[in-house]
C-alpha positions in Angstrom: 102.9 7.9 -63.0 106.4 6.6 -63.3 107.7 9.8 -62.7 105.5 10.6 -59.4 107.1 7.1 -58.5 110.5 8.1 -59.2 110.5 11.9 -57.4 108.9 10.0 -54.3 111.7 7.3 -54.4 114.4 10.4 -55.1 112.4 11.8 -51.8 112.8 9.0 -49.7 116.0 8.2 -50.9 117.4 11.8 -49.3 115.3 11.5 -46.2 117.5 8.1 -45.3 120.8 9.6 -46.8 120.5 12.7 -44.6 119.2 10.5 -41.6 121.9 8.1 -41.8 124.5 11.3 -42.5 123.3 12.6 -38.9 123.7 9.8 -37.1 127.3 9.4 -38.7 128.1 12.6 -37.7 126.7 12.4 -34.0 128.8 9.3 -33.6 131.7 11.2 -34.4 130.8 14.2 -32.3 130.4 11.6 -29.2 133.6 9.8 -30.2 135.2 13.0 -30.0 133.8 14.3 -26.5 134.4 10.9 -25.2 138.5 11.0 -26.2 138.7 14.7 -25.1 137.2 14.2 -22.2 139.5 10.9 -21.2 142.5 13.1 -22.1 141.7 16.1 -20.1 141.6 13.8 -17.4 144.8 11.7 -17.9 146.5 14.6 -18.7 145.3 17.2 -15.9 144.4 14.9 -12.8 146.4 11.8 -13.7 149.4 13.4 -14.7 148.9 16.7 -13.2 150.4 18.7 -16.0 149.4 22.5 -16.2 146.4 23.5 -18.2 147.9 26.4 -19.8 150.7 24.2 -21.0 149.7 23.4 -24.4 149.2 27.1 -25.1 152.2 28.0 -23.7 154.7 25.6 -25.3 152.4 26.5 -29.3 153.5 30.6 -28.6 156.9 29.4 -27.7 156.9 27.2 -31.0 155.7 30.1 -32.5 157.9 32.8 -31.8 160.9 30.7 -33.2 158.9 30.9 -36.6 157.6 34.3 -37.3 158.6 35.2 -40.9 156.0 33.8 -43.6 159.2 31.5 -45.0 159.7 30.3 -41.0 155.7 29.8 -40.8 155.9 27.6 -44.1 158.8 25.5 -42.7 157.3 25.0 -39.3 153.6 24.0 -40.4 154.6 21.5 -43.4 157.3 20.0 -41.3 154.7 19.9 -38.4 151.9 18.2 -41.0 154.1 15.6 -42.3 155.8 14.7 -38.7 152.1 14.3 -37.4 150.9 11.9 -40.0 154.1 10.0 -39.9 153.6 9.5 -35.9 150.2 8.8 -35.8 150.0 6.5 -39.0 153.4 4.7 -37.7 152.3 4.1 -33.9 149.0 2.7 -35.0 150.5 0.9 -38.2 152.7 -0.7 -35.9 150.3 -2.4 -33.8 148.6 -3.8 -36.3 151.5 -5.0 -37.8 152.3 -7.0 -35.0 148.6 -8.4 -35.3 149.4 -9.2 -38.7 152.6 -10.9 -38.1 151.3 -12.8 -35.1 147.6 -13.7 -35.6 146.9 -12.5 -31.8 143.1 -11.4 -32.0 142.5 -12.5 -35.2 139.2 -13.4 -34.2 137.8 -10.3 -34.4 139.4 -10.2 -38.4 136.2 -9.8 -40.9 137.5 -11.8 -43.0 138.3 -14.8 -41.0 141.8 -16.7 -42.4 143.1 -14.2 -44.6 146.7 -13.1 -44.4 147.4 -15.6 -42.2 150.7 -16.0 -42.5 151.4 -12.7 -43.8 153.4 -12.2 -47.1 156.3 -10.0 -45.4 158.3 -9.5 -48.7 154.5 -8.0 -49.7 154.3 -6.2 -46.7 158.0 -5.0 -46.8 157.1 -3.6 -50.7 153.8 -1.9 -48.8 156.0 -0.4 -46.1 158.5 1.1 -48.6 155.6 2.3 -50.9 153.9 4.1 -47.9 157.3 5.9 -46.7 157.8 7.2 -50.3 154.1 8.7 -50.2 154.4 10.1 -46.8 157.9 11.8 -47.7 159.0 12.4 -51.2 155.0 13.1 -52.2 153.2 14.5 -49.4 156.4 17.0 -48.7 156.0 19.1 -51.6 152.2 18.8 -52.1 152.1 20.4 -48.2 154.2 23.0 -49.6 152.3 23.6 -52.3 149.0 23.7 -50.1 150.7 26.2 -48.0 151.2 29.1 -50.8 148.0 28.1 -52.2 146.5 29.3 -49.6 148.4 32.4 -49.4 147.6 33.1 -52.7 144.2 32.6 -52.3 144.0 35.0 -48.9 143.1 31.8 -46.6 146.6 32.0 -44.6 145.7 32.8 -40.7 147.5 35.7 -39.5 150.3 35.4 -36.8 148.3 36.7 -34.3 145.8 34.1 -35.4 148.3 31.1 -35.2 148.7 32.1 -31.9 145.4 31.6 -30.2 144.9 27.6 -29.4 141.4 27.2 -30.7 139.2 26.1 -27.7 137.8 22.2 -28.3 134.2 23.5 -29.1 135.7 24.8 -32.0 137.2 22.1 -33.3 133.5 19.9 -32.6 131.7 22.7 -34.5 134.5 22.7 -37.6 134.6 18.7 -37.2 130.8 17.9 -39.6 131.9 20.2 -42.1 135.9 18.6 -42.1 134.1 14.9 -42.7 131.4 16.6 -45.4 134.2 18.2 -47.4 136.3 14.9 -47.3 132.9 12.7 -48.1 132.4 14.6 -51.4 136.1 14.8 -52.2 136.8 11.7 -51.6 133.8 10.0 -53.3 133.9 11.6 -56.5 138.3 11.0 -56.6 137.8 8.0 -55.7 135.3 6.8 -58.1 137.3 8.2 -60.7 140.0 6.3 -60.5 137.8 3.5 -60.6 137.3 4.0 -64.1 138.8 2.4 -67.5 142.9 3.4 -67.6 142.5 5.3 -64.6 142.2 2.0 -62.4 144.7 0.0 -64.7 147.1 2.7 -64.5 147.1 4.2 -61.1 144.4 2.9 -58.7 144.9 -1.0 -59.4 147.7 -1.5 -57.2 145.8 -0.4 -54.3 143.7 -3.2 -54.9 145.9 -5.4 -54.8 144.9 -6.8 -51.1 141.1 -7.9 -51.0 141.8 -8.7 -47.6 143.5 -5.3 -46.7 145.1 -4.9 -43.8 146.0 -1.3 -41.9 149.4 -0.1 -43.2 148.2 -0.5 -46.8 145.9 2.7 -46.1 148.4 4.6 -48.5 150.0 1.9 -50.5 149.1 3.1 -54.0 150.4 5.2 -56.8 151.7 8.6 -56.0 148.9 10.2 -58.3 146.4 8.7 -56.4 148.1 9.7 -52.7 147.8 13.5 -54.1 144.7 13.1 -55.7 142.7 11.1 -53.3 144.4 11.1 -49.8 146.0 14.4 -49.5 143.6 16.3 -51.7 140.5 15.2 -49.8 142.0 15.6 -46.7 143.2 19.0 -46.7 139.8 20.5 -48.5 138.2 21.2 -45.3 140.6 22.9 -43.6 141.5 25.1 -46.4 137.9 25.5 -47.2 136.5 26.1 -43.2 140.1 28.2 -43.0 140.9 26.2 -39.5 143.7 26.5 -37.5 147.2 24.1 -37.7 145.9 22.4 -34.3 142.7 21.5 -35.7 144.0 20.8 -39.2 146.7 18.0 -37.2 143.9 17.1 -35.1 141.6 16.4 -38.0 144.7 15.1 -40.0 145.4 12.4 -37.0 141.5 11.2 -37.0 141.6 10.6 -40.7 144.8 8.5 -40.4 143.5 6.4 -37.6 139.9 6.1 -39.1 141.7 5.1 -42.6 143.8 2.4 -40.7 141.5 1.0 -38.6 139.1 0.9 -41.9 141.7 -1.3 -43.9 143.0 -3.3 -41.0 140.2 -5.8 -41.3 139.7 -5.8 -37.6 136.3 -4.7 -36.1 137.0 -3.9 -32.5 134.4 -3.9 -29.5 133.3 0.2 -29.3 135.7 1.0 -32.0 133.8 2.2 -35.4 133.0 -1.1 -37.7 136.2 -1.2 -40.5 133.4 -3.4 -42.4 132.5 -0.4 -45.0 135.9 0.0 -46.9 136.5 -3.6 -46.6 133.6 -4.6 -48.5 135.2 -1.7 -51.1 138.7 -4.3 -51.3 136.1 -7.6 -51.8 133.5 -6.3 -54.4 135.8 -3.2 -56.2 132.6 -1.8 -57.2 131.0 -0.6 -53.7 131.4 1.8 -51.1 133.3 4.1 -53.5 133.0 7.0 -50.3 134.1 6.9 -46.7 130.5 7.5 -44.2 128.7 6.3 -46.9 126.4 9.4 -47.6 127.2 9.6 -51.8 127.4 5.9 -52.2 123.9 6.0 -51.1 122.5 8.3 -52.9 124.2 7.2 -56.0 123.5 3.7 -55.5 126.9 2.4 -55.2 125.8 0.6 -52.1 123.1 -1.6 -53.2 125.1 -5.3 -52.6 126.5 -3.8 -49.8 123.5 -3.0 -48.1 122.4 -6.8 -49.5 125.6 -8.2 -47.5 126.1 -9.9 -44.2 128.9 -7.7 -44.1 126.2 -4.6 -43.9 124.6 -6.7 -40.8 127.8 -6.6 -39.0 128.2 -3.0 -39.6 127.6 -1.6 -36.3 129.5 -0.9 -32.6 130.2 -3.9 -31.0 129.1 -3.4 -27.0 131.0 -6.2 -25.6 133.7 -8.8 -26.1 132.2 -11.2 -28.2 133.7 -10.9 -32.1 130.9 -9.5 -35.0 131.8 -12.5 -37.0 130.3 -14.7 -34.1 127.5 -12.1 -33.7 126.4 -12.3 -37.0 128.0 -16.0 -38.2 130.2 -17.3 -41.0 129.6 -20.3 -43.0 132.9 -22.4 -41.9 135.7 -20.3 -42.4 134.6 -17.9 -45.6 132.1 -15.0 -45.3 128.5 -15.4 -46.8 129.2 -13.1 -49.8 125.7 -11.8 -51.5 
């Protein structure tokens, strides 16, 4: 009896995991119409720039890097140069927040970090340039022969060709399902015993994280669970650089805006990993898929945090949505 109970509970438990997976993924797919659509405009009507453009100024890029050594050179310096933009442009606005309090009202954890520590954040920023250079360089460049060992490498002729957008949508589900399960299961192991003392702790340091902290942590832990989950989709679906930097770009904004602590009107709700930085032991994945159907979501999904885990349609802040007790968040 105990056992029927516990396969219908298993069977259940997959029907809302996979559910909840699909709507995840829809959202994405619409985010992902909605910006491509707004740039195609901005950038062909608005700005009137040529459509064949793009395509033409990749094949010039190209050219300049034909050899396999050139290719290398050109697609590790390209990877890290991309992250550092996007992480840096974005970092940088929050920052500001940080510094100045503006907005703060939409913060999920109202009166934290406020003023910021800037020696702390000066330690963060230094920690974060070291990952991004002197760690992320060599593990691209180990990626890169990895995959030439292993037969993955794209052909010239193949670098060539811009992958059309519908492409990059049908790659995109099986990008965030290859960093879900890579990510979980790194992630929850450096959760555990030495591990966390060791190498994961000072990541942990900010229960209140805020966005440039994304990849302040131990240079173990920036291979082994931020680059490493990262680039297993693309080397596993065998996309092309584009999509790769495009995919790269969404996980570094997603991963900022989900330790800045903000939860912006139609912006996706940074509530998930925050509740990771308050309870340690939660939300150990990042759409939620694994920590639901291993549990590790149970006071999460107990929390008033979990009620305010949703798209905000309209001005008014999610802590005034769903309210606060004075100034501190109803914990469960």
């Amino acid at each position: 009896m105990t056992s029927e109970k516990g396969q219908r509970a298993t069977g259940v438990q997959w029907q809302v995991a996979l559910s909840e997976l699909l709507v995840s993924l829809l959202s994405i797919e619409l985010h992902l119409l909605a910006i491509s659509n707004s740039l195609r405009w901005f950038l062909y009507s608005v700005l009137q720039i040529p459509k064949d453009l793009m395509e033409n100024l990749w094949q010039y890029s190209l050219e300049k890097y034909s050899t396999p050594q050139d290719q290398m050179i050109f697609l590790v310096t390209g990877t890290i140069l991309v992250s550092l933009v996007v992480y840096w442009l974005w970092g940088s606005f929050y920052i500001l927040l940080d510094l100045t309090g503006w907005l703060s009202s939409y913060n999920v954890q109202p009166g934290t970090n406020q003023p910021l520590n800037r020696k702390r954040l000066a330690n963060t920023i230094l920690q974060v340039l070291i990952n991004q250079t002197v760690v992320s360089f060599p593990a691209a460049v180990a990626a890169f022969y990895l995959a030439d060992y292993t037969g993955n490498l794209l052909t010239f002729d193949q670098l060539k060709r811009v992958p059309p957008f519908s492409q990059v949508l049908i790659e995109f589900p099986l990008l965030v399902l290859c960093h879900e399960f890579a990510f979980y299961y790194s992630h929850r192991l450096l959760h555990h015993g030495l591990l966390y003392k060791m190498i994961h702790k000072r990541h942990h340091q900010w229960t209140a994280p805020i966005a440039v902290i994304a990849i302040d942590c131990h240079p173990v832990e920036h291979v082994l669970a931020n680059v490493g989950p990262v680039l297993v989709g693309p080397a596993i679906v065998g996309s092309h650089p584009l999509t790769a930097w495009f995919w790269f770009s969404y996980v570094t904004f997603q991963t900022l805006n989900g330790h800045s602590g903000y939860h912006w009107p139609w912006f996706q709700s940074p509530e998930f990993h925050d509740y990771h930085h308050l309870k340690f032991n939660q939300n150990y994945g990042s759409i939620g898929f694994l920590d639901y159907l291993h549990g590790t979501d149970a006071k999460w999904r107990k929390s008033v945090q979990f009620k305010r885990h949703f798209v905000i349609n309209g001005l008014k802040p999610a802590t005034q949505i769903v309210p606060v007790k004075g100034s501190q968040i109803i914990v469960e």
